[in-house]
Residue, then its C-alpha position, 0 to 999 in steps of 0.5 A: x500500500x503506497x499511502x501512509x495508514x493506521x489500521x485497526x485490524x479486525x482480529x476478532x476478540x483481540x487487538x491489532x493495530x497497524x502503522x504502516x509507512x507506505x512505499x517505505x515498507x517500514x511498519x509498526x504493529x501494537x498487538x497480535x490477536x489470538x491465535x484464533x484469528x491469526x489468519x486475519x492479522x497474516x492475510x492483513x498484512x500480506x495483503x498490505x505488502x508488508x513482510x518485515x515488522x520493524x517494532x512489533x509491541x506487545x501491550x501485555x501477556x493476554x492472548x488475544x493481545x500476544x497470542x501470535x508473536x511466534x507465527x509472526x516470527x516464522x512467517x515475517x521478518x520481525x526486527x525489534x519486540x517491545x515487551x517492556x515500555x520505552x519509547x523509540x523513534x522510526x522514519x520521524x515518527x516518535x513512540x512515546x510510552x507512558x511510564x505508569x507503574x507497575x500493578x498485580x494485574x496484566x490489564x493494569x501493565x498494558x504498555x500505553x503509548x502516545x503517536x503523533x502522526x501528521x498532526x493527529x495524536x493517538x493514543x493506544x491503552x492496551x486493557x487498562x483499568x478506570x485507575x491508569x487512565x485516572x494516573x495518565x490524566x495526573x502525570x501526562x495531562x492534559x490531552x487532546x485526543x484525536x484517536x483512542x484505541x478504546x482500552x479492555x474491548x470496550x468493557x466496563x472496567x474503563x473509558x471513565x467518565x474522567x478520562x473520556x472528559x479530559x481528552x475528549x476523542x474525536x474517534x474512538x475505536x473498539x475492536x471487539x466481536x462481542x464476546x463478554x457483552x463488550x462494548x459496555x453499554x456504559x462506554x458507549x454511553x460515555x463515548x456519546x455523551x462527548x460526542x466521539x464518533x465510535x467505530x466498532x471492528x464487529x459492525x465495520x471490519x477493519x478501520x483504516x485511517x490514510x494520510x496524504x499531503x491533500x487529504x486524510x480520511x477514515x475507510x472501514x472493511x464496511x466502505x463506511 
């Protein structure tokens, strides 16, 4: 793919997001789905020519969040693993990660970072909890928000109303296929109350965001 793009892929109940450099050939990928899905994620990425990972991040130790870093490996050219938080650089494009401690849970260590890409800055929150985002707010606020990777698949457990209100996204997206009644009626509930336009990998597939000197706009796999 020869434009410069953010995908959110759709693996099912997972996550996998990714950045990808356009005729560079460079790409980063934040998560790999479950190993259920993993024919999703590989025909993704061989159908965007992409056949070397340059930084391939590892938000925490779930499955549907790791569950394919081994088949990558065999099947692409994986150059750098991000298991524990630092930021790096690539082609311009600086990866910031917020250093929020460590906790009991797996959910609460998600490796957050921060990308600004041609103006637009997104956040991605693995599965944090209402708690890490409150302490985002404290040690890295405030935020503006143009795209957050809405944390835990939309559950309950985050998206408060706190975190919602201080960096007010314009987009949200949830990747999820509805398993564990996720998203929360409650997230939508807060995402519509700051009036962020959401987008749900279960109704629209994979969500693509391009980037060109002109113009930038959002595709969905739905032609949304």
């Amino acid at each position: 793919n020869p434009i410069f793009h953010v995908s959110f892929i759709d693996v099912g109940q997972g996550d996998s997001t990714l950045i990808h450099y356009g005729f560079n050939k460079s790409c980063v990928l934040i998560d790999t789905g479950s190993p259920f899905n993993y024919y999703k994620l590989k025909s993704k990425l061989i159908n965007e020519g992409v056949y070397v990972i340059d930084y391939l991040i590892i938000s925490h130790d779930d499955s549907d969040h790791n569950g394919n870093v081994e088949a990558l490996q065999k099947d692409f050219t994986v150059k750098n693993i991000i298991l524990e938080g630092q930021d790096f650089e690539l082609k311009n494009i600086y990866y910031k990660y917020l250093d929020l401690g460590k906790y009991d849970n797996d959910n609460d260590n998600s490796l957050v970072y921060l990308v600004n890409i041609d103006g637009y800055d997104f956040i991605f929150t693995g599965d944090i909890s209402k708690k890490i985002e409150r302490k985002i707010i404290n040690d890295y606020g405030p935020l503006n928000i143009d795209f957050l990777k809405v944390s835990h698949h939309g559950s309950y457990t985050g998206s408060s109303d706190y975190f919602i209100s201080s960096i007010l996204p314009r987009f949200s997206i949830i990747s999820t296929n509805g398993q564990y009644n996720h998203p929360s009626k409650e997230t939508i509930d807060t995402l519509n109350k700051y009036d962020s336009n959401i987008f749900i990998t279960k109704k629209s597939g994979s969500i693509n965001v391009y980037f060109t000197k002109i113009i930038d706009w959002i595709k969905t796999d739905n032609n949304e």
